[in-house]
KETI-929047 format. One record per residue (C-alpha): x, y, z; residue in one letter. Coordinates in steps of 0.2 Angstrom, whole numbers, plus 5000, padded with zeros to 4 digits. Example, Ala and Ser with C-alpha at 12.3 -4.5 7.8 and 13.67 -1.06 7.14 Angstrom:
<pts>
((5062; 4978; 5039); "a"),
((5068; 4995; 5036); "s"),
</pts>
This chain:
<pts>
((4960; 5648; 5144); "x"),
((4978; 5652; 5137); "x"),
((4994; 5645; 5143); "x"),
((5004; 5661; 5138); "x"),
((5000; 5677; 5147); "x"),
((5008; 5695; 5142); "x"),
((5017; 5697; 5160); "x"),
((5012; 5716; 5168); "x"),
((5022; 5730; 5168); "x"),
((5027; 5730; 5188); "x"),
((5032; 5712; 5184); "x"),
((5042; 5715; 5169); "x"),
((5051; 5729; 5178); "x"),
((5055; 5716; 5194); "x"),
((5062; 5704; 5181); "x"),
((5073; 5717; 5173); "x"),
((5079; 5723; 5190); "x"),
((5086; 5706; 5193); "x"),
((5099; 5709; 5178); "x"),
((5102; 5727; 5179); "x"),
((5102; 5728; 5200); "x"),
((5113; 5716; 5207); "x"),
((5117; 5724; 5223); "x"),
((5119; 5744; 5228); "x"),
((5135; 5747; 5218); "x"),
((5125; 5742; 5203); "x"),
((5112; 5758; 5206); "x"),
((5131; 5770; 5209); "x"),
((5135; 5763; 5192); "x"),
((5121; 5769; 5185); "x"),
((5116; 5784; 5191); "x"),
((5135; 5791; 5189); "x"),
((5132; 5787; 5169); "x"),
((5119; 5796; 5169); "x"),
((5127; 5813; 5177); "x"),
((5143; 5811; 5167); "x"),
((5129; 5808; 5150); "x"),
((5123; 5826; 5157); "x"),
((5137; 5832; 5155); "x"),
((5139; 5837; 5175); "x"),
((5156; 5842; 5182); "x"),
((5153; 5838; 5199); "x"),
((5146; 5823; 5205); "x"),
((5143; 5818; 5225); "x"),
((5139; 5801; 5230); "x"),
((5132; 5798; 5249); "x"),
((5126; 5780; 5255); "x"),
((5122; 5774; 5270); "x"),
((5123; 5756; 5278); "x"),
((5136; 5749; 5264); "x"),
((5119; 5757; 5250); "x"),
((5107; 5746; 5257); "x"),
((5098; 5759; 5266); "x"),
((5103; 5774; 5255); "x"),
((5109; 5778; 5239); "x"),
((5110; 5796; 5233); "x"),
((5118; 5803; 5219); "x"),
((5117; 5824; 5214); "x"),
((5127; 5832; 5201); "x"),
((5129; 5850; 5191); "x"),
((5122; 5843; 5174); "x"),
((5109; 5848; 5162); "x"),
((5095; 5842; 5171); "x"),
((5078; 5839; 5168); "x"),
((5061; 5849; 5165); "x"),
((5044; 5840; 5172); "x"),
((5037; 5830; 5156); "x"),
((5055; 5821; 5155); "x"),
((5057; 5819; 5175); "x"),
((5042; 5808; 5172); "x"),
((5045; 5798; 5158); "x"),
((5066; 5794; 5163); "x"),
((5057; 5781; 5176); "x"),
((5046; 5773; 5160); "x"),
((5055; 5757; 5155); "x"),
((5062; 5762; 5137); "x"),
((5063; 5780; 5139); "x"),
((5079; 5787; 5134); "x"),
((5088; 5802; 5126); "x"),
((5102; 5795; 5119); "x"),
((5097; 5785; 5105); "x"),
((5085; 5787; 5091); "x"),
((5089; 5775; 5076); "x"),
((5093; 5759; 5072); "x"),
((5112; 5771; 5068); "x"),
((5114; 5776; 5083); "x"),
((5111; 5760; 5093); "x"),
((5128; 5753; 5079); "x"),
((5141; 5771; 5085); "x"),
((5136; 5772; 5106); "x"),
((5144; 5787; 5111); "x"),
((5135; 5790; 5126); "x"),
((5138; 5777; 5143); "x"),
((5119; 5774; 5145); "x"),
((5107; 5769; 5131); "x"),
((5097; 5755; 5136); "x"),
((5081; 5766; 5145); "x"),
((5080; 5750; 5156); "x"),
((5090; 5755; 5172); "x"),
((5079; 5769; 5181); "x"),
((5063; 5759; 5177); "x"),
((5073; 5744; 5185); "x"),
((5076; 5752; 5199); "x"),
((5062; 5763; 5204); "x"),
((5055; 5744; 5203); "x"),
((5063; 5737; 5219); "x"),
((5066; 5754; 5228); "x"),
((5059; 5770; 5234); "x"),
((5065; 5785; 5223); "x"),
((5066; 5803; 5228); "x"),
((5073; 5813; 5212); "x"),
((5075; 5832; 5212); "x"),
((5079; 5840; 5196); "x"),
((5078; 5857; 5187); "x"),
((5083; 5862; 5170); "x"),
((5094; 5872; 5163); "x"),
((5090; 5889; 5166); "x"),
((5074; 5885; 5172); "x"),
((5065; 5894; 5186); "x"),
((5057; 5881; 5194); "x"),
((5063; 5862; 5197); "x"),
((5053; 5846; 5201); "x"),
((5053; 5833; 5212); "x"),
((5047; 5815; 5209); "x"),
((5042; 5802; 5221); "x"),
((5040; 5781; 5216); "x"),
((5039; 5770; 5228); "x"),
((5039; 5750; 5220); "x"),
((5038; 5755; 5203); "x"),
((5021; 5764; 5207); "x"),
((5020; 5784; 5204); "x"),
((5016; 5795; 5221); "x"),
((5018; 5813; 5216); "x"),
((5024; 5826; 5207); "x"),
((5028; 5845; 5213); "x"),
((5039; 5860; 5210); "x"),
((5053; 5865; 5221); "x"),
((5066; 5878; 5223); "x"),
((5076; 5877; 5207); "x"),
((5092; 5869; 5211); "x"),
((5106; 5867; 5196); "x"),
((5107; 5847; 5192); "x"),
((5099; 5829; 5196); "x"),
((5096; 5823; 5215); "x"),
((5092; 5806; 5215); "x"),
((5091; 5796; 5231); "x"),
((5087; 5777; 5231); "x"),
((5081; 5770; 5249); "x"),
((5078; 5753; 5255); "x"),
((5087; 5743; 5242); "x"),
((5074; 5727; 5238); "x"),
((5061; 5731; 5252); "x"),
((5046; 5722; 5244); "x"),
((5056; 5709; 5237); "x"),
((5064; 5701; 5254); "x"),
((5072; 5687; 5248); "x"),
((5082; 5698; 5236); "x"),
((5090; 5708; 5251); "x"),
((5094; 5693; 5261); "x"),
((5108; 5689; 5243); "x"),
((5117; 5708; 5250); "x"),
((5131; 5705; 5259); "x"),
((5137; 5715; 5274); "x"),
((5137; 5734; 5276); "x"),
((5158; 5733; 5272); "x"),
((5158; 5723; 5259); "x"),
((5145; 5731; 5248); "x"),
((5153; 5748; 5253); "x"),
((5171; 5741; 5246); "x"),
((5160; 5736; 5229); "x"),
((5155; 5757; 5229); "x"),
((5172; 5760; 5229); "x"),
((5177; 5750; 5215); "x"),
((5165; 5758; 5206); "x"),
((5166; 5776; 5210); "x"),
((5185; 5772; 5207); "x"),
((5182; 5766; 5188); "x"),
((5171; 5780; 5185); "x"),
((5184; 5794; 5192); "x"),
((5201; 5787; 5185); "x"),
((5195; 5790; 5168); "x"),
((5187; 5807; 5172); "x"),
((5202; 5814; 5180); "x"),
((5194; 5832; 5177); "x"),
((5178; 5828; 5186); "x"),
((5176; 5832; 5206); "x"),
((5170; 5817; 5214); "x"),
((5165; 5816; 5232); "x"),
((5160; 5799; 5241); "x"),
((5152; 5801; 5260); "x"),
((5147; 5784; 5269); "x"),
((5136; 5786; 5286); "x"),
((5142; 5804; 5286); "x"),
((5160; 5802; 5283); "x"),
((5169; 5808; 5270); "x"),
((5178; 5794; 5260); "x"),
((5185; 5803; 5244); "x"),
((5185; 5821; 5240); "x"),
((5193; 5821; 5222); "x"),
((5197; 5839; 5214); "x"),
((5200; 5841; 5194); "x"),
((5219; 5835; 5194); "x"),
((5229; 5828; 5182); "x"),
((5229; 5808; 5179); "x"),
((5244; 5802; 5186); "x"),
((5241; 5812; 5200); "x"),
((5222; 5803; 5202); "x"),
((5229; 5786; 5203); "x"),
((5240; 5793; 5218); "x"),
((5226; 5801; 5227); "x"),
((5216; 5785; 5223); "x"),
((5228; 5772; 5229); "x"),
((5244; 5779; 5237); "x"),
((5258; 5791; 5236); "x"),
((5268; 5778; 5232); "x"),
((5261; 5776; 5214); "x"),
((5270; 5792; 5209); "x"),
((5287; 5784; 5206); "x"),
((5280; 5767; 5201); "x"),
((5270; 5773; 5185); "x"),
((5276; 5773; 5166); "x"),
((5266; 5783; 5153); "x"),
((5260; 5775; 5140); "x"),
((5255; 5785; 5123); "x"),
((5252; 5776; 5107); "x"),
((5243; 5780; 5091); "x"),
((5241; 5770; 5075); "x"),
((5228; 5776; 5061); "x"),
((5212; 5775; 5069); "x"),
((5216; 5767; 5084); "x"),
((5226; 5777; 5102); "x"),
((5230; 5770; 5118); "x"),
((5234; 5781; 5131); "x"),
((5237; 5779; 5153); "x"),
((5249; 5771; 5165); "x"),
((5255; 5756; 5168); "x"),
((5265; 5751; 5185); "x"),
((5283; 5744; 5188); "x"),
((5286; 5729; 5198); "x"),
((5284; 5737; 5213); "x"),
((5264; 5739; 5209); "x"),
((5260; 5720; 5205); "x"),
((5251; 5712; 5218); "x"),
((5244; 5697; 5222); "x"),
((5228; 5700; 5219); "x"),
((5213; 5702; 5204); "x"),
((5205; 5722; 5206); "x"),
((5219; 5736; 5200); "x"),
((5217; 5734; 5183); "x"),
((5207; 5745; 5174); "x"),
((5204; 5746; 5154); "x"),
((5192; 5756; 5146); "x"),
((5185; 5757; 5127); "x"),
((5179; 5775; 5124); "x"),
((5178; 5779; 5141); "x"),
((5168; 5766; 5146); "x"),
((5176; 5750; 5160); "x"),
((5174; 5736; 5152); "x"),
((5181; 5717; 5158); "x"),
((5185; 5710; 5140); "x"),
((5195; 5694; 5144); "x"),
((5205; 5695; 5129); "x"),
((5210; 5713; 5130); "x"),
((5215; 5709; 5148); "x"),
((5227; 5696; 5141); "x"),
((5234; 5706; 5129); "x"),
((5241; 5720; 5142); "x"),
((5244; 5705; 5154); "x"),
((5257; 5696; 5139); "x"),
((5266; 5711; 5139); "x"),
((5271; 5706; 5157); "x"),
((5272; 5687; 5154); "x"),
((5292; 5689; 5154); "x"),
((5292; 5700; 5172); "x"),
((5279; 5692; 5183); "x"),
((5275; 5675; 5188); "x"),
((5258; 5665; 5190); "x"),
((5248; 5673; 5201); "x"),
((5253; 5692; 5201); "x"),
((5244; 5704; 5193); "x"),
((5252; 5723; 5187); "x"),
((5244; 5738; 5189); "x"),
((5239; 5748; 5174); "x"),
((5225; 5760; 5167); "x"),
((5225; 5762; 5150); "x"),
((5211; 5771; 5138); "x"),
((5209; 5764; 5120); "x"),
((5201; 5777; 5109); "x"),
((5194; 5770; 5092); "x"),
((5180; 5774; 5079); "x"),
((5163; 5769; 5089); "x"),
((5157; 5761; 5074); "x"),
((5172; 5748; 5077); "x"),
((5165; 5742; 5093); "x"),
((5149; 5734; 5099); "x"),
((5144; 5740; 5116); "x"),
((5126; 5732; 5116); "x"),
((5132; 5713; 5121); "x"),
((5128; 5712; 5139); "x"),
((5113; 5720; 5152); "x"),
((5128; 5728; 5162); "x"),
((5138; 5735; 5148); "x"),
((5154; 5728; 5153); "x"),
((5157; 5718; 5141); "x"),
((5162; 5723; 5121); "x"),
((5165; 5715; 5105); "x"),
((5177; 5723; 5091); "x"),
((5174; 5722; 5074); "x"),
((5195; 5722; 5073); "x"),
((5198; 5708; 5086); "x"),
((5215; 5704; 5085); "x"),
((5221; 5721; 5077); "x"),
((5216; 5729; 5093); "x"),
((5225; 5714; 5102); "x"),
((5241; 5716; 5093); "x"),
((5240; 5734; 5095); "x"),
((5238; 5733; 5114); "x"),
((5253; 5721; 5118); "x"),
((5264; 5731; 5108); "x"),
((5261; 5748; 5116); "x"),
((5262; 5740; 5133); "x"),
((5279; 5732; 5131); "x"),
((5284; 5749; 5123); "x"),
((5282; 5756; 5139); "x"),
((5290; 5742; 5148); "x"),
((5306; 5744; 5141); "x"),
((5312; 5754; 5154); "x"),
((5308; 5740; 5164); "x"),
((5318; 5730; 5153); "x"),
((5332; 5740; 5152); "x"),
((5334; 5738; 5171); "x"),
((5337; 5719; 5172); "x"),
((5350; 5711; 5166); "x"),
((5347; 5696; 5163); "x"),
((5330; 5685; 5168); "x"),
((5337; 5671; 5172); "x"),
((5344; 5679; 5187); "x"),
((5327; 5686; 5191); "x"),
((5324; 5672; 5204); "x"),
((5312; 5670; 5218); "x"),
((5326; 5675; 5231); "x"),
((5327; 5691; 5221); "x"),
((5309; 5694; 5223); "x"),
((5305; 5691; 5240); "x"),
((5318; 5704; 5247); "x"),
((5319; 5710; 5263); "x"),
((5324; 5726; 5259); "x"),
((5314; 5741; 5265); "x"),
((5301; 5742; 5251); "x"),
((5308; 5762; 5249); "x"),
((5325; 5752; 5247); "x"),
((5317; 5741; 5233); "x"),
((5310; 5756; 5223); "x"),
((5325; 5765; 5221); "x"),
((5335; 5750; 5217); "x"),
((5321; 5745; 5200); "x"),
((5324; 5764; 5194); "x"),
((5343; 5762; 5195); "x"),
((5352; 5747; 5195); "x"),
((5349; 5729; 5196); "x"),
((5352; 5720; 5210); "x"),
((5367; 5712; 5213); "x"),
((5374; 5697; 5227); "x"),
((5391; 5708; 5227); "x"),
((5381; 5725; 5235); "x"),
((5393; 5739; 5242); "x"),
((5391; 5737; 5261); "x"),
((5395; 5752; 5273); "x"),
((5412; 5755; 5278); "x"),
((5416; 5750; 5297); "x"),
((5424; 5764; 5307); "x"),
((5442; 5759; 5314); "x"),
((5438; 5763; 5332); "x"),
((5424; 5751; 5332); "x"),
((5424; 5740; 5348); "x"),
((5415; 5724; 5345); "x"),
((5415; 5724; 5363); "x"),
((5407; 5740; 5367); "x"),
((5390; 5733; 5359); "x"),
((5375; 5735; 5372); "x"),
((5364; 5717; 5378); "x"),
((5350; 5727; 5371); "x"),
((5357; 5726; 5352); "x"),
((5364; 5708; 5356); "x"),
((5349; 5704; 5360); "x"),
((5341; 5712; 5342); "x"),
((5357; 5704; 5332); "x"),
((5351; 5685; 5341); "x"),
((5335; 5690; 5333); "x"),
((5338; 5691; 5317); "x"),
((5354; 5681; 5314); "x"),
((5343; 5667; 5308); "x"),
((5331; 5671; 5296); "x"),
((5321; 5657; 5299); "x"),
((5312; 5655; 5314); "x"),
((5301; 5641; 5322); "x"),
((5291; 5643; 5337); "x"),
((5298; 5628; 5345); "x"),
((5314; 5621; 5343); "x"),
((5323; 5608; 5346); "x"),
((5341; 5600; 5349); "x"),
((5350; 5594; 5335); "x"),
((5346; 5578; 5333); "x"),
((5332; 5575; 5342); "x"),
((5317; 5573; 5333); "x"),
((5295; 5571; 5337); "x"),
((5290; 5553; 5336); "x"),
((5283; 5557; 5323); "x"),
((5294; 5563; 5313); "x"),
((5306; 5549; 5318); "x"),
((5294; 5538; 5311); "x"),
((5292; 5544; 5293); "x"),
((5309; 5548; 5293); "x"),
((5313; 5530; 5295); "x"),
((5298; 5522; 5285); "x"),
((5289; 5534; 5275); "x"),
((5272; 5530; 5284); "x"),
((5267; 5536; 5302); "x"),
((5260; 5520; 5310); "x"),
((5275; 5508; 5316); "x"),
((5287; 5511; 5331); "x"),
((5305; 5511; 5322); "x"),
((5323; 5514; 5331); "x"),
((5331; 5532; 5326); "x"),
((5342; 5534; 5319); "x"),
((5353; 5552; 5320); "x"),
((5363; 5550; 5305); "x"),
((5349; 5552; 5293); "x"),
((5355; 5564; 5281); "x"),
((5345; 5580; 5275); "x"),
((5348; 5590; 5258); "x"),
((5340; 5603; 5250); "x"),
((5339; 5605; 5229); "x"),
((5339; 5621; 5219); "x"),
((5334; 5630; 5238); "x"),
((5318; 5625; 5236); "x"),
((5315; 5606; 5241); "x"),
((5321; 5596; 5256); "x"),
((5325; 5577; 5254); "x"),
((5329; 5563; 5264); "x"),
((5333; 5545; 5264); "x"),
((5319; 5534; 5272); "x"),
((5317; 5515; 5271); "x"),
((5304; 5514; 5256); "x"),
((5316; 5526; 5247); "x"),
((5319; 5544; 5247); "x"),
((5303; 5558; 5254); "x"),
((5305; 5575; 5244); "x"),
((5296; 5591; 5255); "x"),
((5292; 5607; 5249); "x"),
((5300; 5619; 5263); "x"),
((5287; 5634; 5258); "x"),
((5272; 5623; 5258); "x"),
((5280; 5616; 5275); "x"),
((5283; 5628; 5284); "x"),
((5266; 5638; 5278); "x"),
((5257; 5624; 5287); "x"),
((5268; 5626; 5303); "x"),
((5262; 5644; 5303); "x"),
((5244; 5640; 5301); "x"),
((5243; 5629; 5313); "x"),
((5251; 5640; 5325); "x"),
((5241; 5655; 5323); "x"),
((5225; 5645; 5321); "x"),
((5230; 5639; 5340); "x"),
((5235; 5657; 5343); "x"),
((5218; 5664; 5339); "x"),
((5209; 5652; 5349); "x"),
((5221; 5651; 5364); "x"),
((5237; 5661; 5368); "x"),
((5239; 5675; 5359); "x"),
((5257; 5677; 5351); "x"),
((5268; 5692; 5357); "x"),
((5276; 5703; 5345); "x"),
((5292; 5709; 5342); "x"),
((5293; 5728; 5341); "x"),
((5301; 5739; 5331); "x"),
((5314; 5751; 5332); "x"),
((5304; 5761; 5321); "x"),
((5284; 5760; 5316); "x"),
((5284; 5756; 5300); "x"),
((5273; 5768; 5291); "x"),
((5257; 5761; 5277); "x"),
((5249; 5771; 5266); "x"),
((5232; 5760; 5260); "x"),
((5219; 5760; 5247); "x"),
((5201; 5764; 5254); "x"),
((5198; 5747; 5250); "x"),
((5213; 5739; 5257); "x"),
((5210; 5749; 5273); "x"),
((5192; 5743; 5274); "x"),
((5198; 5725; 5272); "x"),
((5212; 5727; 5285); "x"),
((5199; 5733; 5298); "x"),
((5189; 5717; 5296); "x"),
((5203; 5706; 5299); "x"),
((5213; 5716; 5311); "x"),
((5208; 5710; 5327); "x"),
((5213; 5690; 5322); "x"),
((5229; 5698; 5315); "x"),
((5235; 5706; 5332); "x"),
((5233; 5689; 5339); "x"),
((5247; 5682; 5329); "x"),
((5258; 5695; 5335); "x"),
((5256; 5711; 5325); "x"),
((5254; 5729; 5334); "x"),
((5245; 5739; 5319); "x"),
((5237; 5759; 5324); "x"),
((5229; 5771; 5314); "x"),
((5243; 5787; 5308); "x"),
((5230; 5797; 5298); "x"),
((5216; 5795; 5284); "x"),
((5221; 5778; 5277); "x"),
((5237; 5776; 5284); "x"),
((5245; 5764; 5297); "x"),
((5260; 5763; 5308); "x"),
((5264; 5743; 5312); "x"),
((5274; 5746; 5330); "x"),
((5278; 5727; 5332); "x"),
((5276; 5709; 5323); "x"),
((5276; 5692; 5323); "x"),
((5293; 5683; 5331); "x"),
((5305; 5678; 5317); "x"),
((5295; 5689; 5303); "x"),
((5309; 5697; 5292); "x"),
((5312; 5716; 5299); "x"),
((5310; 5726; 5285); "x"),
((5296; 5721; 5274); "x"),
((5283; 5724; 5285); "x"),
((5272; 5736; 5273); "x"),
((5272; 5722; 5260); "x"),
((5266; 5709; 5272); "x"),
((5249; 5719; 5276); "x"),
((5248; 5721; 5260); "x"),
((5251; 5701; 5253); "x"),
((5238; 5698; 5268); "x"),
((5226; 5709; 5261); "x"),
((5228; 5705; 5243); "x"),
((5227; 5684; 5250); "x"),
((5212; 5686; 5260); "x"),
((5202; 5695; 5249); "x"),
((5211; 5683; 5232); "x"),
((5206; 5664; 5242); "x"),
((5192; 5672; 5257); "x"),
((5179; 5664; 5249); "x"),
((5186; 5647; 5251); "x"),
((5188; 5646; 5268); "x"),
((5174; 5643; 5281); "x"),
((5180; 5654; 5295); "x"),
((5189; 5672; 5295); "x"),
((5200; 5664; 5309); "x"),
((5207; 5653; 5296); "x"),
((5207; 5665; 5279); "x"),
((5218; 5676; 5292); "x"),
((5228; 5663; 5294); "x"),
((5231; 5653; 5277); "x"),
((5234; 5672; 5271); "x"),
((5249; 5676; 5288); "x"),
((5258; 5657; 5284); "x"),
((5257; 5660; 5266); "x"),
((5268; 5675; 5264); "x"),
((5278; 5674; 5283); "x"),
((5286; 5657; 5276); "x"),
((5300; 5651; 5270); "x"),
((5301; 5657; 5252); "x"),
((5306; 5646; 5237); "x"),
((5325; 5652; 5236); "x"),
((5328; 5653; 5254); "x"),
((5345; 5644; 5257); "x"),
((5345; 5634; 5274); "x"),
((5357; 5626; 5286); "x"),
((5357; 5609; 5292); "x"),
((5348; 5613; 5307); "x"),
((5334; 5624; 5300); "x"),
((5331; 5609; 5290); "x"),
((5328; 5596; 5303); "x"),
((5319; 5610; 5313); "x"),
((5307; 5612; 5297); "x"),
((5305; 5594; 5295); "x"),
((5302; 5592; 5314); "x"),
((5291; 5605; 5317); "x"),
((5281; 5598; 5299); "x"),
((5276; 5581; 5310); "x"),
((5270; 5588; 5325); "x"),
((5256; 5599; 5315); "x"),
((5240; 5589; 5312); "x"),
((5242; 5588; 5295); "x"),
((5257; 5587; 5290); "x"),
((5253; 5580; 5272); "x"),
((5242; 5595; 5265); "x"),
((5246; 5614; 5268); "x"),
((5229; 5625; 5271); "x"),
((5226; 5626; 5255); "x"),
((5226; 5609; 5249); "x"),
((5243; 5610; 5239); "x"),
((5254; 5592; 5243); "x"),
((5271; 5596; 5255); "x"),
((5278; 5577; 5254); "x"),
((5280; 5565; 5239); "x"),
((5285; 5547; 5240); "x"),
((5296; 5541; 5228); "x"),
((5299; 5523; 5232); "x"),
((5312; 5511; 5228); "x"),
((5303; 5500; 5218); "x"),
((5299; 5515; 5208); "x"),
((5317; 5521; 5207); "x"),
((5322; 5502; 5200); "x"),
((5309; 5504; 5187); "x"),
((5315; 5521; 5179); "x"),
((5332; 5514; 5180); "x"),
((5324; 5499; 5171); "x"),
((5331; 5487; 5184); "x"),
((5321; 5470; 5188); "x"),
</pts>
């Protein structure tokens, strides 16, 4: 008997599933190309349980008569392509024939469909890849095509899905993709009967807004640029759109999203000179070019391309994009003064828009004028009180006396290592370098800390204890602070808010998508509080993976952008409090996530630089 075996049909299809069906979002994907390939105008979405229970996608398009309802679920059944020609120019977003046979494999499919001026429509019925019936229906303009049970007769498939909010946030990217480059199409997206998006035909400046956040609309530069056969066309964001975070970048080829790396890089160099490592601008930017001069058919999902023109159309991109940025340019004055304390304002992020439109920002900025009947001694408690608060602007949950240190601390500040008992000794001097590191004089030789990292893991420990014990109490505001969220960054903050309320923040809902934060954390800069949330967000979902607990991704994401910044200047005091409060954490070597927040640098290896024997 024969080794080899030609594998069935049903197991081919199963096989194929597994690269065109990852999870629900890839079954949106799909069935959206194929409305927008009909030519439909209108396009509605529902899902139920994140799309693991239902998946449903109807539009206005062409539709279908009854012999081509039957063979779209055959597995290389298609209507977009016909020659070897056609398969080198794709002008269409689907092509393959392979995704409805895919998923009609690992699902039960329900599709309605009536042709074009057709009396009658049809309705189609697979359940596991194996036909059930056929039978006309009421004709009904479009496609209707619902996919339940996600991966029912393939169990350990399903048990990969991850929770109902996550694979709902993957929707969103998805349905977002699709609509920011079909700014003219309506798009509606209900999950477990609530309505998510309902997107009119608009203009596309004014689809990013409705996507994201009001706030886009004075952050967005237009960028048009056209060289023979090639034209790039979108928005890119100021500063004020960067964000810590992978997921608002969005770059299509021909209207199709694509995640080609090098591209990506290209429009990313453009910024090399305005960001630093780790941010990410926003941007959404069209390339239009001769379909001929770019290969489409180089990966099962499509989202990845080759161009026969490489680095032309990497030239060509960089270029347009810092075109665009020269506004941005304009603004600053000079770089090098573009430092981290810059950066990490605390101005009111309103504040900070007008200033990058306007004028750069300046250490000799106009302060108000004090009225000549002002009575210092007319002030109330209650606004000493709030002056006491924020006089310093960096706060430890426990202080100390000057000059009294932790055992701990006394110990390394006298040896460098924790084990041995030593005498203190107060006079042991603290400086700090360039605002950024703290060093003393020990025994050994000098200890160098990085105040950021430092006081991150004074945080994390804090509200890891918070969480589990005492919860902290906030400070509250004069005035709730008003946050506008993406659907995605809304979704995100509802999974971590009840472990961010521990730690002192007061968050409430103020309409679809929108926050008011009422109070925060104790010491927590007044003033910034909408790009906190938001730098939490963008950290939890950046480094979630690689933590074990929500508890501690809430808290690694809170320590790392409350803390001490890189730039932050700081008194005497603050310093021994910093350094203090560093040695009576449990680890007070590592911050949470793993970076160093002491160095050694020993005599011996002092006298050796110095080339002394």
């Amino acid at each position: 008997m024969s080794k080899i075996k030609i594998l069935s049909d049903q197991l081919t299809n199963k096989i194929a599933a597994g690269e065109v069906v990852q999870r629900p979002a890839s079954i949106i994907k799909e069935l959206v190309e194929n409305s927008l390939d009909a030519g439909a105008t209108e396009i509605t979405i529902v899902i139920r349980n994140g799309g693991k229970t239902l998946c449903r996608v109807a539009d206005n398009g062409e539709g279908m008569g009854k012999d081509d309802l039957l063979l779209a679920f055959e597995r290389y059944a298609t209507s977009k392509i016909h020659t070897v020609e056609d398969l080198m120019a794709i002008r269409t977003l689907g092509f393959r024939g392979e995704a409805l046979a895919s998923i009609a494999a690992v699902s039960i499919v329900d599709a309605v469909t009536t042709e074009k001026d057709a009396d009658v429509g049809y309705e189609l019925r697979i359940e596991g890849g194996n036909f059930r019936d056929i039978k006309p229906v009421a004709p009904k303009p479009g496609t209707n095509i619902s996919i339940r049970n996600l991966f029912y007769n393939i169990p350990a498939r399903r048990k990969f899905l991850k929770s109902r909010d996550v694979e709902f946030r993957h929707i969103v990217d998805v349905i977002r993709r699709f609509s920011m480059i079909h700014p003219q199409i309506h798009f509606s997206l209900i999950h477990n009967d609530h309505e998510v998006y309902r997107l009119r035909s608009e203009e596309l400046k004014d689809r990013i807004c409705n996507l994201h956040s009001s706030d886009y609309a004075d952050n967005l530069i237009r960028v048009e640029n056209t060289i023979r056969e090639m034209s790039v066309s979108g928005y890119i964001g100021n500063l004020n759109l960067v964000r810590a975070r992978r997921g608002d970048q969005y770059f299509y080829v021909n209207k199709r999203f694509v995640t080609d790396r090098l591209m990506n890089h290209a429009i990313s160099s453009a910024y090399s000179k305005l960001v630093s490592r780790g941010e990410y601008p926003f941007y959404c930017l069209y390339l239009q070019l001769d379909p001929v001069a770019v290969d489409v058919n180089v990966h099962p999902t499509k989202m990845e391309v080759k161009f026969r023109e490489q680095n032309e159309v990497y030239r060509f991109l960089e270029e347009s994009v810092k075109a665009g940025l020269k506004e941005i340019m304009n603004v600053i004055p000079d770089l090098k003064r573009f430092t981290p304390e810059h950066y990490y304002s605390s101005t009111p992020i309103s504040h900070r828009k007008e200033t990058s439109r306007k004028e750069p920002v300046t250490e000799h900025s106009e302060q108000p004028d004090i009225p000549e009947d002002f009575n210092e001694d007319r002030v109330s408690p209650e606004i000493e009180q709030l002056q006491s608060q924020t006089e310093m602007s960096l706060h430890f949950t426990r202080r100390r006396p000057e000059g009294q240190w932790t055992q701990r601390a006394k110990r390394f500040i006298e040896n460098g290592v924790p084990e041995p008992e030593v005498v203190y000794r107060p006079d042991v001097p603290l400086y700090q370098v360039h605002n950024k590191y703290i060093i003393a004089q020990i025994k050994s030789g000098l200890v160098i800390i990085d105040q950021h990292v430092a006081h991150e893991r004074i945080l994390y420990d804090n509200a890891i204890k918070a969480m589990s014990e005492q919860p902290w109490k906030g400070q509250q505001l004069l005035f709730p602070q008003i946050v506008e969220l993406s659907v995605t960054d809304f979704s995100m903050l509802l999974e971590v808010l009840p472990f961010l309320e521990k730690i002192g923040f007061s968050v409430k809902e103020f309409g679809k998508n929108t926050i008011a934060v009422e109070a925060v954390p104790a010491g927590m800069t007044w003033g910034n509080e909408s790009t906190i949330i938001k730098e939490i967000i963008d950290h939890y979902q950046e480094f979630g993976a690689k933590d074990t607990s929500i508890q501690s991704k809430v808290a690694a994401s809170y320590s790392c952008k409350a803390a001490v910044k890189s730039g932050d200047k700081l008194t005497e005091e603050e310093m021994r409090n910093l350094v203090d409060n560093l040695f009576a954490t449990q680890n007070p070597y590592f911050c949470p996530h793993g970076r160093p927040i002491i160095i050694n640098l020993s005599l011996k290896e002092l006298d050796k630089r110095f080339e002394r024997t």
